[in-house]
C-alpha positions in Angstrom: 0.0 0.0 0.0 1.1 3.5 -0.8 -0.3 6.7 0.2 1.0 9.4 -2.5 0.5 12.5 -1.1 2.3 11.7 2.2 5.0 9.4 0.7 4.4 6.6 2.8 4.2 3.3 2.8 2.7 -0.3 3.9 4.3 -3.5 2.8 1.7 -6.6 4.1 2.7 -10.5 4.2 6.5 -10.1 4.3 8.2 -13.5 5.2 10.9 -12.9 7.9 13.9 -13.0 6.7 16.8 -10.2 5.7 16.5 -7.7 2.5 17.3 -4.6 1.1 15.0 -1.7 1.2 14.7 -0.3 -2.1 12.6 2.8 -3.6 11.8 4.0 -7.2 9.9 6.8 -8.1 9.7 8.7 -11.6 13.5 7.8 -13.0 13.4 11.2 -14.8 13.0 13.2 -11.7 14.7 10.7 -8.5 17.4 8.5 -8.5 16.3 4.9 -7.2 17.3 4.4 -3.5 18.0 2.0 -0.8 17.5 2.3 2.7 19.0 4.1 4.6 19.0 6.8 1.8 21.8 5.5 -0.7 22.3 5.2 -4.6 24.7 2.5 -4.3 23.1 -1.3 -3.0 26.3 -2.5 -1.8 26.1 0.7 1.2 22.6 0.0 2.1 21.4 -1.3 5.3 20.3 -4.9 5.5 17.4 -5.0 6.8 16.3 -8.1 8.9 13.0 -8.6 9.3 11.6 -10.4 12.8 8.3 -8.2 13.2 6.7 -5.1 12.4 9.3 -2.3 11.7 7.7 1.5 11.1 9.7 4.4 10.8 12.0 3.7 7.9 13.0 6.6 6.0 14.3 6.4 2.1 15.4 9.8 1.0 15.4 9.7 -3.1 18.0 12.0 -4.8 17.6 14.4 -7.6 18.9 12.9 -10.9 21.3 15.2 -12.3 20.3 18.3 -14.8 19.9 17.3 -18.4 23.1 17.9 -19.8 22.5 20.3 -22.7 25.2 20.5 -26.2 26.6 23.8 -24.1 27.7 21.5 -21.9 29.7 19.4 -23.6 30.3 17.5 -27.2 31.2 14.0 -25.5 29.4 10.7 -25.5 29.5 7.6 -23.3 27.4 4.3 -24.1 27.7 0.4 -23.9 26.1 -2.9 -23.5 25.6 -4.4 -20.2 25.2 -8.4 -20.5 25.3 -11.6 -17.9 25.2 -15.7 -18.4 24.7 -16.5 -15.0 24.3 -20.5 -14.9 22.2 -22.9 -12.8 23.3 -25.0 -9.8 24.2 -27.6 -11.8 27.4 -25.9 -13.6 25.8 -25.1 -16.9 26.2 -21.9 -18.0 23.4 -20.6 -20.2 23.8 -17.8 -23.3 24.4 -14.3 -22.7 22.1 -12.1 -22.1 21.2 -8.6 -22.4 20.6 -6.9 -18.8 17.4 -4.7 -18.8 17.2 -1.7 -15.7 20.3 -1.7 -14.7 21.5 1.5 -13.6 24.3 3.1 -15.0 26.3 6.6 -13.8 29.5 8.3 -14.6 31.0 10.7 -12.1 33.1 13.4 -12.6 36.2 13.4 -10.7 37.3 17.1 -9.3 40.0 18.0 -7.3 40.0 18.9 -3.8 43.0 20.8 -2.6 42.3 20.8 1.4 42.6 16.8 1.2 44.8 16.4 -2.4 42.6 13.6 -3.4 40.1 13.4 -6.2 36.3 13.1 -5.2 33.8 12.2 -7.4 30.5 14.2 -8.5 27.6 12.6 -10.2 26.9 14.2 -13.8 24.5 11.5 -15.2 22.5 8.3 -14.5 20.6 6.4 -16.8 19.4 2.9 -17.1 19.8 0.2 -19.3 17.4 -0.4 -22.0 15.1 -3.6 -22.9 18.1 -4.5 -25.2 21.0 -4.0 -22.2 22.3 -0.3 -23.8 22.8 3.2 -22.6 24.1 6.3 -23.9 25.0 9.4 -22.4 25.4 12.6 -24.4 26.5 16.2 -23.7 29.0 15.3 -21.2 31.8 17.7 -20.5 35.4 17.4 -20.5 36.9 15.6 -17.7 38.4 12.3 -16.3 35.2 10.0 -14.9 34.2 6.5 -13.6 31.5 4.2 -14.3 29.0 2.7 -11.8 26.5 0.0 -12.6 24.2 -1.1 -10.5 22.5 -4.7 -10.8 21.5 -5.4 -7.2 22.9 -8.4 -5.5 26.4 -8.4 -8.1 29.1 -5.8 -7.0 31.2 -3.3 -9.1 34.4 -5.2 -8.6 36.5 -2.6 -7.3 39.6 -4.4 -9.5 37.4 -3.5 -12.7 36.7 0.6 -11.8 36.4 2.1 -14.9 38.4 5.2 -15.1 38.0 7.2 -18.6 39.0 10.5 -19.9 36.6 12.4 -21.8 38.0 15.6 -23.9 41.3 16.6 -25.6 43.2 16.9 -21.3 45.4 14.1 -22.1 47.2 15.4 -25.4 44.3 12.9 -27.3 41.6 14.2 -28.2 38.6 11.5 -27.1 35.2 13.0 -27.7 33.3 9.1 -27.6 33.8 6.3 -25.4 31.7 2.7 -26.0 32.0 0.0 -23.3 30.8 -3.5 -22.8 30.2 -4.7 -19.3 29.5 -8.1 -18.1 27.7 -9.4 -14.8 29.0 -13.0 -13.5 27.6 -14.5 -10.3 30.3 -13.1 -8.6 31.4 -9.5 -9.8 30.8 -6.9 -12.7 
């Protein structure tokens, strides 16, 4: 049950057990969210279930403004896929990973702790056919971050990518193809 103008909610018949909290409102206006009030599943809070809870709070994040061609000339896109087998060991075709979401973050540099932090400049999710595409983005050095719940970004795998002429080659369109095993991204 949800009550739309107050934002709340009722979820009846849950089987105890542990999960993760997550929220989805209009993808053009809020960025899915997992309790407690995080883009990223691997940071959420498990939640384990023994009785009634009440009181849980999801904040949902802005998506980022529509980049615009005064923005930026560059483009990002790729394919997002996963064979996951069965128990058995067999390993079924490839296939093509519908709703994942997919952001690049811009990194800037922060003098006070010389270290580069990361700001979020667009978040999309993959289409019915595994795809996404970013345009508009400014100059700048990035990373990717998918989400598929329940499969981790392998931190080993980070994808770090320069958009833009800053590293004497001028790099204006970027495709990647990313793959989801049982264990990692």
């Amino acid at each position: 049950y949800e009550n739309e103008a107050s934002g709340t909610f009722v979820i009846n018949d849950v089987v105890l057990g542990n999960y993760l909290l997550y929220a989805e409102q209009d993808i053009q206006v809020f960025l899915p969210s997992y309790y407690k009030s995080t883009i990223d599943w691997a940071f959420a809070d498990l939640l384990e279930v023994r009785g009634n809870l009440s009181g849980l709070t999801i904040a949902m994040e802005n998506v980022p403004s529509v980049l615009t061609p005064a923005d930026g000339d560059n483009t990002f896109s790729g394919l997002f896929e996963s064979d996951f087998g069965d128990d058995e060991g067999r390993v079924f075709d490839r296939k093509r990973v519908k709703g994942a979401g997919v952001s690049v973050s811009r990194s800037r540099f922060r003098a006070k702790e010389n270290d580069d932090d990361y700001e979020l400049i667009a978040y999309v999710q993959t289409d019915e056919n595994g795809e996404f595409e970013m345009n508009n983005l400014p100059d700048g050095d990035y990373r990717l971050n998918i989400q598929y719940p329940g499969i981790p970004m392998d931190p080993a795998s980070f994808i770090d990518f320069q958009l833009g002429g800053g590293s004497g080659v001028e790099q204006n369109s970027i495709k990647v193809n990313a793959f989801a095993s049982p264990e990692s991204i």
